[in-house]
C-alpha positions in Angstrom: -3.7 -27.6 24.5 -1.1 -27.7 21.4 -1.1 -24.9 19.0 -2.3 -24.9 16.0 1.0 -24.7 14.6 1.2 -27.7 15.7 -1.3 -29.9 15.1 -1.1 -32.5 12.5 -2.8 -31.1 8.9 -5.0 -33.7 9.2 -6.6 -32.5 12.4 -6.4 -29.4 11.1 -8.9 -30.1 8.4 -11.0 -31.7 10.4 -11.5 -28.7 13.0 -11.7 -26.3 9.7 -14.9 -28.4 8.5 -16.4 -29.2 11.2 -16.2 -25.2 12.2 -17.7 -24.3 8.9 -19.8 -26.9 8.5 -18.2 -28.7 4.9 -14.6 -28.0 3.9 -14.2 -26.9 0.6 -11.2 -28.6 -1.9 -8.0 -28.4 -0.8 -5.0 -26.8 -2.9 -1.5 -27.1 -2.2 1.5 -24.6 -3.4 4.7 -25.8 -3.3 8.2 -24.8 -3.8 11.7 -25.0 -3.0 11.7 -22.1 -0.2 8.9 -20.3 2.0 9.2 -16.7 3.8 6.2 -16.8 6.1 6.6 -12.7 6.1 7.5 -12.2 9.7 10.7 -14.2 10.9 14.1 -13.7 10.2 14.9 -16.9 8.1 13.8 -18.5 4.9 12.6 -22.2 5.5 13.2 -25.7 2.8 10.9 -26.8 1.2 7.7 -24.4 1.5 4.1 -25.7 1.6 1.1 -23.9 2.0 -2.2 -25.9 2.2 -5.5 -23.6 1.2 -9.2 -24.8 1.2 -11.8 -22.1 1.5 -9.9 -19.1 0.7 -7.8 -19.2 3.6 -4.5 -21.2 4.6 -4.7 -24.1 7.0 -1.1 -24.9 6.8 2.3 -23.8 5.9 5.7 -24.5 6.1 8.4 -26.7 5.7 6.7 -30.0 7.4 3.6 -30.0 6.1 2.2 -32.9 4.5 -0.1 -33.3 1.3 -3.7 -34.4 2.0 -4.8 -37.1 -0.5 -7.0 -35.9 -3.3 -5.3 -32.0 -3.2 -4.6 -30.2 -6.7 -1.1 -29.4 -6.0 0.7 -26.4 -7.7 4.4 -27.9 -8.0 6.7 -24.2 -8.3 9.7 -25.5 -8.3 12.6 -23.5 -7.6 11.1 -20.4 -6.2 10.0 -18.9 -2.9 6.6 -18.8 -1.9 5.9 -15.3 0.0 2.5 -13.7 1.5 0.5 -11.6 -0.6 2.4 -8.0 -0.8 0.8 -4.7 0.0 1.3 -1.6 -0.7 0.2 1.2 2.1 0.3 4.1 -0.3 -1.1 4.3 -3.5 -3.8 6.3 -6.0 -5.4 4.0 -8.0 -7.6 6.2 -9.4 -5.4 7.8 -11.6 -1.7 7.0 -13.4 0.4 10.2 -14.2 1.7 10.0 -18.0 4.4 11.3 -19.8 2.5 14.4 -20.9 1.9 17.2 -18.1 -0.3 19.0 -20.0 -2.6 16.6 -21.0 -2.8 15.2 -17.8 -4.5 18.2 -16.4 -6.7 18.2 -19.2 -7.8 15.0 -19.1 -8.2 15.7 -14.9 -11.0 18.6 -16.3 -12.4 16.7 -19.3 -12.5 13.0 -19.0 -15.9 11.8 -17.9 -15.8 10.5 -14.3 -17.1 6.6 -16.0 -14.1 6.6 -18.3 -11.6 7.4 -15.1 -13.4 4.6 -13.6 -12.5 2.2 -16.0 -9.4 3.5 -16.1 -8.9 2.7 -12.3 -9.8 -1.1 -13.0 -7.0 -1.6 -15.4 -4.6 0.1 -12.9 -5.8 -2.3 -9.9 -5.5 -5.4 -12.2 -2.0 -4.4 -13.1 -1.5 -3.8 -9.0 -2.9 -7.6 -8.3 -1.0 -9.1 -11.0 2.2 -7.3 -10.0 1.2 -9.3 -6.7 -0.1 -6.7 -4.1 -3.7 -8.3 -3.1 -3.7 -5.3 -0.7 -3.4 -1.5 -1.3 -4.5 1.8 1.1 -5.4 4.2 -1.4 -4.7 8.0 -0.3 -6.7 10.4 -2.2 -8.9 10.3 -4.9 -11.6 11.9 -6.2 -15.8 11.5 -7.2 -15.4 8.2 -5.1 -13.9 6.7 -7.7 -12.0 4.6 -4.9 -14.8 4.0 -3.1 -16.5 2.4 -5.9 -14.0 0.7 -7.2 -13.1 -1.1 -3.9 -17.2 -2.5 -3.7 -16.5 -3.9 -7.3 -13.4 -5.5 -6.1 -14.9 -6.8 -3.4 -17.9 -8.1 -5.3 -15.9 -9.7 -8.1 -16.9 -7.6 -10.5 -13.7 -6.1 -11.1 -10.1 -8.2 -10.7 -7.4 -6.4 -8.0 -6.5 -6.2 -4.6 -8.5 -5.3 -1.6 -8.5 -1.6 -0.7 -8.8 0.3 2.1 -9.9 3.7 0.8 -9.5 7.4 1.9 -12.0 9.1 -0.1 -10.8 12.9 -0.4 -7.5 13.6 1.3 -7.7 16.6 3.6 -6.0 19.5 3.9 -5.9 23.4 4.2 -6.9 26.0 1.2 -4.4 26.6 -1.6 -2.7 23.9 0.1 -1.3 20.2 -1.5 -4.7 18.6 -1.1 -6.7 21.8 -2.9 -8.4 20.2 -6.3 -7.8 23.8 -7.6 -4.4 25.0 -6.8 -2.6 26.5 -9.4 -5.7 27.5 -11.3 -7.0 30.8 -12.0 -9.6 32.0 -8.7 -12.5 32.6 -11.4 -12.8 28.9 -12.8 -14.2 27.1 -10.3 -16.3 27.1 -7.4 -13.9 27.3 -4.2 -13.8 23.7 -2.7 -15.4 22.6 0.6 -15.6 20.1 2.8 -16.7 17.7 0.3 -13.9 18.2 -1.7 -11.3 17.8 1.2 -10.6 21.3 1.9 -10.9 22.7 5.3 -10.1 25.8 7.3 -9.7 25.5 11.2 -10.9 22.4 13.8 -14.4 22.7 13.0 -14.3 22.0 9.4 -11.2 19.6 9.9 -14.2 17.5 11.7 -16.7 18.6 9.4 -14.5 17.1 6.4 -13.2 13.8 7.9 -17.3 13.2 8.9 -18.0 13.7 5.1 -15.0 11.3 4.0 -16.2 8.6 6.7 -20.1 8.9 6.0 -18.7 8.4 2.4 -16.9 5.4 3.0 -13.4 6.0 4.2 -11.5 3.4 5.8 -8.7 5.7 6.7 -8.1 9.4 6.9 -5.5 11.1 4.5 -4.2 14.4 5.2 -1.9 16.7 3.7 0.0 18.1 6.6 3.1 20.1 4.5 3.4 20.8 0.6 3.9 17.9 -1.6 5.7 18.2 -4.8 3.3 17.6 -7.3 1.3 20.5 -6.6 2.0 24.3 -8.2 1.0 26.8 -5.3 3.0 25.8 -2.5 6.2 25.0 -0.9 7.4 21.0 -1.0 7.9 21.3 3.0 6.0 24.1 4.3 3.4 23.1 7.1 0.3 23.2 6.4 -2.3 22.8 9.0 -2.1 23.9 12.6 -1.7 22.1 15.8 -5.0 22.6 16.7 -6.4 21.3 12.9 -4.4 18.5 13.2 -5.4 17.7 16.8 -8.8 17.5 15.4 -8.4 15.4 12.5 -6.7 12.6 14.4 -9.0 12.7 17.2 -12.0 12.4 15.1 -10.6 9.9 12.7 -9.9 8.1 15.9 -13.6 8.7 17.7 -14.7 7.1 14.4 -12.6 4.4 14.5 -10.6 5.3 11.2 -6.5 5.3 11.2 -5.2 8.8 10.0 -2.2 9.0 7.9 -0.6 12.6 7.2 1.2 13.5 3.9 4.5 15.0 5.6 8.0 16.3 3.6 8.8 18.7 5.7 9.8 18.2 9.4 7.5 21.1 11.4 4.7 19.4 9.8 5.1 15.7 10.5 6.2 16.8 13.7 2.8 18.2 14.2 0.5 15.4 13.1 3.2 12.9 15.3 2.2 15.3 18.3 -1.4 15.0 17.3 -0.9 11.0 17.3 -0.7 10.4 13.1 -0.6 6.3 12.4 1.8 7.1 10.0 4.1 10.0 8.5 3.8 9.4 4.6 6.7 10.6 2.1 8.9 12.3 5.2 11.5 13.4 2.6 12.8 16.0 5.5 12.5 14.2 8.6 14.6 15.0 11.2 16.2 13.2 14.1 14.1 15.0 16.7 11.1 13.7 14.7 12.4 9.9 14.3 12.2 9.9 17.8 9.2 11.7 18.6 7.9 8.6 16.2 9.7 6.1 18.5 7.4 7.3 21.4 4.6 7.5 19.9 4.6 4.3 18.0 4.5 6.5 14.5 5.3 4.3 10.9 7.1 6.4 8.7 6.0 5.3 5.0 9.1 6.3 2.6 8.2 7.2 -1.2 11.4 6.1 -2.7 10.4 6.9 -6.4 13.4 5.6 -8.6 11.0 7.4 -11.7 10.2 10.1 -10.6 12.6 12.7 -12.0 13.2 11.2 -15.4 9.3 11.0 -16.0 8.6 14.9 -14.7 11.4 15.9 -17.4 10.2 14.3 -20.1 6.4 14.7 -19.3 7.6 18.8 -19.7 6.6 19.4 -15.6 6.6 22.9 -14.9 10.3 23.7 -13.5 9.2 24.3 -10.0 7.7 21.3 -9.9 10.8 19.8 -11.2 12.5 22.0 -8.9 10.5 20.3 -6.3 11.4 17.3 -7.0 14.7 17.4 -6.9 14.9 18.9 -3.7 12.7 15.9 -2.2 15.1 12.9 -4.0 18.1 14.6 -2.9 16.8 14.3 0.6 14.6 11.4 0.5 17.4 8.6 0.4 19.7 10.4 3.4 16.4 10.4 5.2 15.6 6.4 4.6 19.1 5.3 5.5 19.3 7.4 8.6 15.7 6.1 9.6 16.8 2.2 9.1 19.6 3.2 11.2 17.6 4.6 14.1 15.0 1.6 13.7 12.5 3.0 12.7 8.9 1.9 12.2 9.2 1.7 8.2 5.9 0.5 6.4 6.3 -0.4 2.3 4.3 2.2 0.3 5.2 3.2 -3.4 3.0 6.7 -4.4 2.0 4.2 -7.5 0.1 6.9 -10.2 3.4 8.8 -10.2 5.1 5.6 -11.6 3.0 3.5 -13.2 0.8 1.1 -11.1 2.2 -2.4 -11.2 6.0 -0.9 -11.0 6.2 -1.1 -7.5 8.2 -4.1 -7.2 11.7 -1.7 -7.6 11.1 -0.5 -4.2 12.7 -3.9 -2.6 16.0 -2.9 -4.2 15.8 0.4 -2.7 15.2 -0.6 0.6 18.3 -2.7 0.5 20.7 -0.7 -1.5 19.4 1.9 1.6 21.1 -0.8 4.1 18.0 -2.9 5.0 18.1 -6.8 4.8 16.2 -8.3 2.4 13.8 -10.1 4.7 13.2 -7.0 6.3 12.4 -5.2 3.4 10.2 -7.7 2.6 8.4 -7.5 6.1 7.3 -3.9 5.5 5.2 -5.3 2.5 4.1 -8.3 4.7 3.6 -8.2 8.2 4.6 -4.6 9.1 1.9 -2.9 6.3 -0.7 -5.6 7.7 0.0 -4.2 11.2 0.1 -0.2 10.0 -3.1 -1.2 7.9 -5.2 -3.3 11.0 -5.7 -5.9 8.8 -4.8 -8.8 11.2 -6.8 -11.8 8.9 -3.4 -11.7 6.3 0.5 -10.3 5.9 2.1 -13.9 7.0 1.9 -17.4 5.5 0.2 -19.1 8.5 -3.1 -21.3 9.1 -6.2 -19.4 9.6 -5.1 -15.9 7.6 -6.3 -15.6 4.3 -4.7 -17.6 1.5 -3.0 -14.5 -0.2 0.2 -16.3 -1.9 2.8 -15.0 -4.2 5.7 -16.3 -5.2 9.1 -15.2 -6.9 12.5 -17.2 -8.3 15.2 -18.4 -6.7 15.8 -16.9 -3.2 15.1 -13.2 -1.9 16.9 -13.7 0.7 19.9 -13.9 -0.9 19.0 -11.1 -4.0 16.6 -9.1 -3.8 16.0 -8.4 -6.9 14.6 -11.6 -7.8 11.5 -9.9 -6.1 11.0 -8.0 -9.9 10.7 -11.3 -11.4 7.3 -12.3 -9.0 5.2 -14.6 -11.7 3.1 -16.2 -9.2 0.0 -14.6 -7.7 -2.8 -16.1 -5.6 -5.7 -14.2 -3.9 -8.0 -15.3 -1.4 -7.2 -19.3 -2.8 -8.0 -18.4 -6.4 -4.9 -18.2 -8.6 -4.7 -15.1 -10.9 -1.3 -15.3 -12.2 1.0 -18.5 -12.7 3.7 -17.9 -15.4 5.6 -21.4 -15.1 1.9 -23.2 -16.2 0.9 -20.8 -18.6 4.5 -21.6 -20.4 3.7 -24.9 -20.2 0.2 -24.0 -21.7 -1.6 -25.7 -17.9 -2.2 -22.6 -16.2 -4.7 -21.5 -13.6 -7.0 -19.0 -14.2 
């Protein structure tokens, strides 16, 4: 029996409608080139067919049914919706370190809710349709990924995390760095967790909650005040018990990891993914080889420039330096050992919809463009176990973007995306609004 690759468009329609009873109308987007988001080349001319939210053709030979709106691109590539496997959505660090931990104690939990839908617009409109969100707080992410869903609220889909999970005083602890007496030592509910038992305890609560993935903090991070950016911060045994319950309750478990003894640890306790990884070492790369561990590089081009003029205290300046100065060494030396690299930005430490920088890196770092493009495509939709989209192929979810010229050839072209489709529905289309015809 032919594929349905393979099969003429026509056919295709046909076995879409008569599957789901009516097809719906048709749209076709079409440009000069098309990256599909998993092979190695870029084909001439791209066409991708939607009808009911999801694609039922694309390509190069893909013909037009009669009667189809057609978006005409021109010269541009047409790409699959990006995604971004690390992000916080909830908040958006400014340029003020002070009042950023006031507002954290002050602003009412509504008004950092409606804060967190103008940050997932900006994400969708900067052409990420999905994001894993890694901490938050008050289920702001929790709720905001139902209103998504529900089209209440315009932005990508989310996976959510809930609380992230860690040790006391430790990366993840809401109140490290404040004096003992203000608050109410955090539990369970809040993320924070002292041996196996309330590992479980916490990664129950997250998942009863609504967590589609478990975050834990398994060294110091740099934007916390009361620890070391690489110390380890769980045990072998916590750890063992975090991943093996995220696991018995069908959740992925990702581990916030600088430091080397750390990641090592969550690898050994089976971690889907090594986030940050700033100090990785080579006997860690390849205990990730074995294991089938994605290492999800930071590279956050910002990140110093915006602690020093936001007036960071200097060990977390300190910090911060000490992770940049490693991070890039580590990301070449990981492309070089081939590596399992995943696309995820940290967006809240630079501003949410800025992401789109982190193509350069990856190159500049000594990966090939359509590789670098693939960990925002089909290596995040793998990492994320979201098989329904990350490619540009019939039957996934019509989750189009599209950028000028060819990426291929520069990456950087990938700054300049203008075109943004979700799920069929176009929410961004620069070239018609110019020409005062645009989608909405």
């Amino acid at each position: 029996m032919p594929s349905q690759r393979s099969r003429p468009l026509a056919l295709v329609l046909t076995l879409a409608a008569s599957s789901a009873g009516a097809a719906g109308p048709v749209t076709v987007v079409r440009a000069a080139r098309l990256y599909d988001g998993r092979s190695d080349t870029v084909v001439t001319p791209g066409v991708v067919v939607v009808s009911d939210g999801h694609i039922v053709g694309a390509g190069s030979r893909v013909d037009v049914p009669a009667g189809a709106t057609v978006i005409d691109l021109g010269d541009a590539t047409l790409l699959p919706g990006l995604m971004d496997a690390h992000t916080h959505v909830s908040f958006e660090s400014s340029l003020d370190w002070k009042q950023d931990q006031l507002d954290a104690l002050k602003k009412p939990i509504p008004e950092q809710a409606i804060d967190a839908t103008e940050y997932a617009r900006r994400t969708l409109l900067a052409g990420f349709t999905t994001v894993r969100d890694l901490g938050s707080s008050d289920l702001i992410d929790v709720g905001l990924r139902n209103a998504i869903n529900s089209g209440k609220v315009l932005g990508p889909r989310m996976l959510v995390s809930v609380n992230a999970i860690g040790a006391r005083g430790g990366h993840c602890d809401p109140t490290g760095g404040f004096r003992p007496e203000l608050f109410r030592e955090p539990g369970t509910e809040q993320g924070v967790a002292n041996g196996p038992d309330q590992i479980r305890a916490a990664v129950r609560f997250d998942t009863k909650h609504g967590a589609d993935v478990i975050k834990t903090c398994a060294t110091g991070g740099v934007l916390s005040e009361a620890d070391k950016v690489d110390s380890p911060q769980l045990t072998q045994a916590e750890l063992d018990a975090l991943v093996d319950e995220a696991h018995a309750l069908g959740r992925k478990a990702a581990a916030h990891a600088h430091g080397a003894e750390g990641a090592k640890r969550a690898i050994r306790a089976g971690i889907d993914s090594i986030e940050h990884g700033s100090f990785l070492d080579d006997e860690a790369f390849e205990m990730m080889r074995k294991k089938g561990t994605y290492f999800v590089p930071t590279p956050l081009p910002c990140i110093m420039s915006r602690l020093r003029e936001a007036k960071a205290p200097a060990n977390i300046i300190e910090k911060a330096a000490s992770a940049d100065a490693r991070a890039g060494e580590t990301l070449k030396a990981a492309i070089g050992k081939n590596a399992k690299i995943a696309f995820g930005s940290d967006a809240a430490v630079c501003p949410h919809g800025t992401q789109l920088n982190q193509f350069a890196v990856f190159v500049r770092a000594g990966m090939k463009p359509l590789a670098a493009i693939r960990t925002a495509t089909s290596v995040d939709a793998a990492l994320l176990g979201v098989a329904d989209r990350g490619t540009l192929e019939a039957g996934k979810l019509a989750d189009v973007v599209a950028v000028p010229g060819d990426p291929s050839r520069d990456i950087t072209v990938m700054e300049r995306l203008f075109f943004v489709m979700k799920g069929g529905a176009v929410v961004r289309n620069d070239r018609a609004a110019s020409a005062g015809a645009g989608v909405r």
